[in-house]
C-alpha positions as CSV (number, residue, x, y, z in Angstrom):
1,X,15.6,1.2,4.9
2,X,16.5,-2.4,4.3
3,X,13.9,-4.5,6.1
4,X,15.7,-7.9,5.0
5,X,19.5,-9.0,4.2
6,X,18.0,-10.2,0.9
7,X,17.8,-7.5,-1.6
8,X,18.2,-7.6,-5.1
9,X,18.4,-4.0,-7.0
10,X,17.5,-3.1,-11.0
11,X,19.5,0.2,-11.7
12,X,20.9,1.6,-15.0
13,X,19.6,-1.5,-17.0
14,X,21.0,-4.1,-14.8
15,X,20.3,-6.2,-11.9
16,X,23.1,-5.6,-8.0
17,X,23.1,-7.6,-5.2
18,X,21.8,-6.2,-2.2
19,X,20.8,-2.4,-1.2
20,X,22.8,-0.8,-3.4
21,X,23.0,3.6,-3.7
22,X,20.6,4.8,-6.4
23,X,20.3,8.6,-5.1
24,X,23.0,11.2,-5.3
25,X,22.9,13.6,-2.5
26,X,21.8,16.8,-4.8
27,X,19.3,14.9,-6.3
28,X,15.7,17.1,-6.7
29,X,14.2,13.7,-4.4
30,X,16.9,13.9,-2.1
31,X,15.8,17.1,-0.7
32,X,12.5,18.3,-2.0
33,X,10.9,14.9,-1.8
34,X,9.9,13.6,-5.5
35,X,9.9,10.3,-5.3
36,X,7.1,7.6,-6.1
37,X,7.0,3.7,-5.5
38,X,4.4,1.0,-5.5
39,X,4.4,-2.6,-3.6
40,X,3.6,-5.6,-5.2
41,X,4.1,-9.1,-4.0
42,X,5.7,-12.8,-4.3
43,X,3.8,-15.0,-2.3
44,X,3.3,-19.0,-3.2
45,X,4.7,-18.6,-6.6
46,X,2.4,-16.1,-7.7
47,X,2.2,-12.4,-8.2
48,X,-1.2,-11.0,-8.0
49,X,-2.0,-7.6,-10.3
50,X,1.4,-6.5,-10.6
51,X,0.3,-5.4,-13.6
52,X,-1.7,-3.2,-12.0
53,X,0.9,-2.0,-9.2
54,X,3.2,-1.2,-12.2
55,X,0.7,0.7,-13.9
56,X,0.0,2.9,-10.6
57,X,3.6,3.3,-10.2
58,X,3.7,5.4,-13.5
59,X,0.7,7.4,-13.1
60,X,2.4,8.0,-9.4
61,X,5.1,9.5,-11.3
62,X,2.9,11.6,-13.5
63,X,1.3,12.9,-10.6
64,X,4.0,14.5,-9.0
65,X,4.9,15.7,-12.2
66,X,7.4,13.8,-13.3
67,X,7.8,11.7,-16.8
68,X,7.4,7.8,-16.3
69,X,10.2,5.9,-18.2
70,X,9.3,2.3,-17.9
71,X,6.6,0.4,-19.5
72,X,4.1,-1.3,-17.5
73,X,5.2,-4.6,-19.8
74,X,8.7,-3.7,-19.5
75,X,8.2,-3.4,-15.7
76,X,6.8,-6.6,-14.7
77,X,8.6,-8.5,-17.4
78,X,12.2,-7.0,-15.3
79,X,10.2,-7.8,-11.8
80,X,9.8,-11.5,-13.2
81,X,13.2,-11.6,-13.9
82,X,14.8,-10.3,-10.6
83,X,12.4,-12.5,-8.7
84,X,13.7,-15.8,-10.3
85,X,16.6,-15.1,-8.5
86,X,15.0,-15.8,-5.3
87,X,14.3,-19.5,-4.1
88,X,11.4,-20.8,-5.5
89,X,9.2,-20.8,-2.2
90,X,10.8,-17.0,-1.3
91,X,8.0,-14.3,-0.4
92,X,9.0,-11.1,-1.7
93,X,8.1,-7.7,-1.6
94,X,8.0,-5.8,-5.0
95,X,9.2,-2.2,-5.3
96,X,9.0,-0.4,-8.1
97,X,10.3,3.0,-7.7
98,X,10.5,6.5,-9.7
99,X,12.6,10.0,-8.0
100,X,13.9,13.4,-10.1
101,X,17.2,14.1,-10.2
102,X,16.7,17.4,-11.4
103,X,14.6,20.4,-11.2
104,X,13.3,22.9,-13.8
105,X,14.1,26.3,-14.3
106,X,12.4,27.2,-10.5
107,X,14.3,24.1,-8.7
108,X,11.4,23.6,-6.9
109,X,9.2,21.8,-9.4
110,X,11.3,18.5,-11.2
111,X,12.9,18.4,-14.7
112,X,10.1,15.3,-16.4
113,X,13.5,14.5,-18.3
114,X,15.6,13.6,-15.3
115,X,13.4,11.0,-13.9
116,X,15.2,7.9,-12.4
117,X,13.9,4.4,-12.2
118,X,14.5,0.9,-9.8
119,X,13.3,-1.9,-8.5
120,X,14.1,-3.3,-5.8
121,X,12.8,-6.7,-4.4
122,X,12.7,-7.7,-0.7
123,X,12.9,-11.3,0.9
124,X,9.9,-10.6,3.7
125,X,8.5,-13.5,5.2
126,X,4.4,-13.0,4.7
127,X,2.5,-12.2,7.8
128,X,0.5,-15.0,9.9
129,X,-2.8,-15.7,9.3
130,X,-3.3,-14.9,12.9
131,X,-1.7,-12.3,12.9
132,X,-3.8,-9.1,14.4
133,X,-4.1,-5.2,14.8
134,X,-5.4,-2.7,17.3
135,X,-6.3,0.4,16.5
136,X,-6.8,4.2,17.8
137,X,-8.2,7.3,17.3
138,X,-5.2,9.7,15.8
139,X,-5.3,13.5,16.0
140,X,-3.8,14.0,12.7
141,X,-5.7,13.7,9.5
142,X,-5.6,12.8,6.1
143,X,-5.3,15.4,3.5
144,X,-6.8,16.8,0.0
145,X,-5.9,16.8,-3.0
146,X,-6.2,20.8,-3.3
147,X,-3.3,20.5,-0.2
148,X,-1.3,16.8,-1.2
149,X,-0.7,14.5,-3.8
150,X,-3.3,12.1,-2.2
151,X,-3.3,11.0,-6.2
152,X,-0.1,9.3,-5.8
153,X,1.8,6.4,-3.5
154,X,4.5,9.1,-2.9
155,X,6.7,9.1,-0.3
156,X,6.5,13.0,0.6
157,X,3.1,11.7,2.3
158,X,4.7,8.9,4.7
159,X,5.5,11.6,7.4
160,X,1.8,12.1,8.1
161,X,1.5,8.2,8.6
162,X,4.6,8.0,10.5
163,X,2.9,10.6,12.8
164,X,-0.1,8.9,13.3
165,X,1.2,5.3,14.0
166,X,4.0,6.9,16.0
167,X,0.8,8.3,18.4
168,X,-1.0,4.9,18.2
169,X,2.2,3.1,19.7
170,X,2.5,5.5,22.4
171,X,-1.2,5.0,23.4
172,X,-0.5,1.0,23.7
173,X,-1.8,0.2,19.7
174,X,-0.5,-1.0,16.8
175,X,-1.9,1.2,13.7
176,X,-4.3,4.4,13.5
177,X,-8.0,4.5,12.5
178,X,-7.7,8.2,10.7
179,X,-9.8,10.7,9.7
180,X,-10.4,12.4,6.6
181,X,-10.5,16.3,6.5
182,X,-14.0,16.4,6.6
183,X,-14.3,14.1,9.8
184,X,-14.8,10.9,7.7
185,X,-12.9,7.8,8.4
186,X,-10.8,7.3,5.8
187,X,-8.4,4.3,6.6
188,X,-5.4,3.7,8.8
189,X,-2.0,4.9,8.8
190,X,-0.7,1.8,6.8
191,X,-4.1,0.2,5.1
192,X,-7.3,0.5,3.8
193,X,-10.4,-0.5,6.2
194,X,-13.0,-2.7,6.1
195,X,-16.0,-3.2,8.5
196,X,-18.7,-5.9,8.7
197,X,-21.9,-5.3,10.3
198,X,-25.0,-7.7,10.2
199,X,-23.5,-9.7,8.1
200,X,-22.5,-7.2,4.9
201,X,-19.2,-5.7,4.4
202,X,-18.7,-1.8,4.4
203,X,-15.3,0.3,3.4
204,X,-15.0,3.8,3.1
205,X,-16.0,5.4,-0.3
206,X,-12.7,6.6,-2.0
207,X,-13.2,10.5,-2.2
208,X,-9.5,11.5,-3.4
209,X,-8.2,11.9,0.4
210,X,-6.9,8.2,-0.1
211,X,-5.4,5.9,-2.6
212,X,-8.4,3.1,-2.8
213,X,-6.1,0.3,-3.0
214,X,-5.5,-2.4,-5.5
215,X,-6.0,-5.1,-3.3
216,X,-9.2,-3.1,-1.7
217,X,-10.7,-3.5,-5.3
218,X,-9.6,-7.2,-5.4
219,X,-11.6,-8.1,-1.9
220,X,-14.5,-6.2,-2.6
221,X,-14.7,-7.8,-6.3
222,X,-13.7,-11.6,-4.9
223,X,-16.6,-11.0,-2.0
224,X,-19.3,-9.6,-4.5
225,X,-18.8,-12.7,-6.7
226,X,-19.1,-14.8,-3.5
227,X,-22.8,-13.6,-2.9
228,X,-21.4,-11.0,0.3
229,X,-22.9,-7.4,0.0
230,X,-20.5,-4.7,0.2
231,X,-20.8,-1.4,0.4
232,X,-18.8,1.5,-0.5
233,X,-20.0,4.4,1.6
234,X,-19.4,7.0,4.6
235,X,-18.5,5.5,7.9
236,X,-17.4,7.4,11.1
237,X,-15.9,6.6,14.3
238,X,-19.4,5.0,15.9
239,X,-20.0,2.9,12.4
240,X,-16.6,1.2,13.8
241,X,-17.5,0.9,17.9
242,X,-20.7,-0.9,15.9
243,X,-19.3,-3.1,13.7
244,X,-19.3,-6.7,14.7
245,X,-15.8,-7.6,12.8
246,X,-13.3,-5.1,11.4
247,X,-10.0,-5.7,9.2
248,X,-7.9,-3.8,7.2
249,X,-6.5,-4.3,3.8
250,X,-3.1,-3.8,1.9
251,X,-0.3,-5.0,-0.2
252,X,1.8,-6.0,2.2
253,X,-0.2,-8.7,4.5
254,X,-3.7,-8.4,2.1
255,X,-6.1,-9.4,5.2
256,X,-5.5,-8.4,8.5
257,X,-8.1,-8.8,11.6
258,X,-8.5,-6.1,14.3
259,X,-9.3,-7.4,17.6
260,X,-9.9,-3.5,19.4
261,X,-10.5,-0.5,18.2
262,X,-10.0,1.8,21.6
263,X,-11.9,0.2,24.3
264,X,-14.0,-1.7,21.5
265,X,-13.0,-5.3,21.5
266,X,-13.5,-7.9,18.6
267,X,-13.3,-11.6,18.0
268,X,-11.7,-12.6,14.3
269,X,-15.1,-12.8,12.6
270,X,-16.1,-15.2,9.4
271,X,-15.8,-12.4,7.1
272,X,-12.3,-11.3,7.3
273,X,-11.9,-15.4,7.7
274,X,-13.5,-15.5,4.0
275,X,-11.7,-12.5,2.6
276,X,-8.7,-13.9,3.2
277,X,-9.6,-17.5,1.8
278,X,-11.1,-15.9,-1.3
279,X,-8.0,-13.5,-2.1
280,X,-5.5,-16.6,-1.7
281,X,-8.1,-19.0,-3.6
282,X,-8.2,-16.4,-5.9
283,X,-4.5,-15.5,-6.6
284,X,-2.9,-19.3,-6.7
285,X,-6.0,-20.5,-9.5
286,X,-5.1,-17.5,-11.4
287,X,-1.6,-17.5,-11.1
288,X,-1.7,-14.0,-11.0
């Protein structure tokens, strides 16, 4: 699903223009869904834990049972040099990426040996800093790790988004506030969640029905050191229709405000205001 026209690929130890075929059509990840992948970004020059993205794709790949084949060194050191192919001011989205090609003796479960590796990198424009979501109660839920890989950025768990933000849209919002199996909020369909009440920050505490994200970590580290209390706890629907600011948190955009949740509207509060400032600040001085 090419987003952009510009797309550079790594495949079989070398670098292809555009969105080039990777899969073969008998492939174990063509139709029984083993495939991993992690997002990192390009954003002012700088790419902030990819490290750590390229060390979460692997241990992706081990959880779904499959044998990692790239170093995290190797990996970030071949992202580096696909990305100085792009213009110099280019904002780009990092994909790391890890599928079977075979399956074991029971075809069901992959062959560790057969596992396939990319990388593909994206020209997408960062969003706004205005930029803003709604959000809606969803029906569906996310699942355990007793019934789903919750343990890995896989893509055999994107339906279950898809679902939920294809419900949001036709209620009249832009992303789902979901549930965890025990009636929890979790996060939404696409990000983690963040709240802000009285002045102190609260986020769901990770309990394996999520991945806790990278950048999550980063935000709730860069507004510790800042003096801001936050906490790492269990939050339900009313925690939300209380909260005085609410924003979500992910690779792709790193801070985005919600102005409603349902009928509950919100202005864009200082906090997310901050978060944002401190993650940028925070990336460019460290030229991560």
């Amino acid at each position: 699903m090419a987003i952009s026209k510009t797309i550079r690929t790594y495949f079989n130890g070398s670098w292809h223009e555009g969105d080039v075929a990777i899969m073969k059509a008998a492939d174990h990840a063509a139709w029984l869904g083993s495939s991993v992948f992690d997002g990192a970004r390009l954003f002012d020059g700088v790419t902030p834990d990819l490290d750590l993205h390229c060390a979460r794709a692997n241990a992706s790949a081990h959880a779904l049972m499959m044998a990692p084949t790239v170093s995290v060194e190797d990996m970030v050191a071949i992202a580096k040099e696909g990305l100085a192919l792009f213009a110099p001011d280019a904002a780009v989205y990092i994909r790391p990426m890890y599928w079977a090609a075979e399956g074991d003796s029971t075809m069901i479960a992959p062959e560790p040996a057969s596992t396939q590796f990319a990388l593909c990198l994206e020209e997408i424009a960062m969003a706004a800093p205005t930029a803003v979501a709604t959000l809606t109660r969803t029906s569906f839920r996310r699942p355990v790790l007793e019934s789903s890989v919750v343990n890995a950025k896989a893509g055999c768990l994107y339906p279950n988004n898809a679902r939920m933000l294809r419900e949001a849209r036709a209620k009249g919002f832009s992303n789902a506030l979901a549930l965890d199996a025990m009636g929890n909020v979790a996060e939404t369909a696409t990000a983690n969640i963040f709240m802000v009440r009285d002045g102190e920050v609260f986020t769901p505490i990770a309990n394996g029905t999520f991945l806790a994200g990278i950048t999550r970590a980063r935000h709730i580290a860069n507004l510790r050191s800042d003096g801001v209390t936050v906490h790492e706890t269990v939050l339900g629907y009313k925690d939300f229709e209380d909260a005085d600011e609410v924003f979500m948190s992910g690779n792709m955009s790193k801070v985005t405000p919600v102005a409603a949740f349902d009928d509950r509207q919100y202005q864009i509060g200082p906090i997310a205001k901050r978060t944002r400032d401190l993650y940028w600040d925070w990336a460019t001085s460290s030229r991560g």
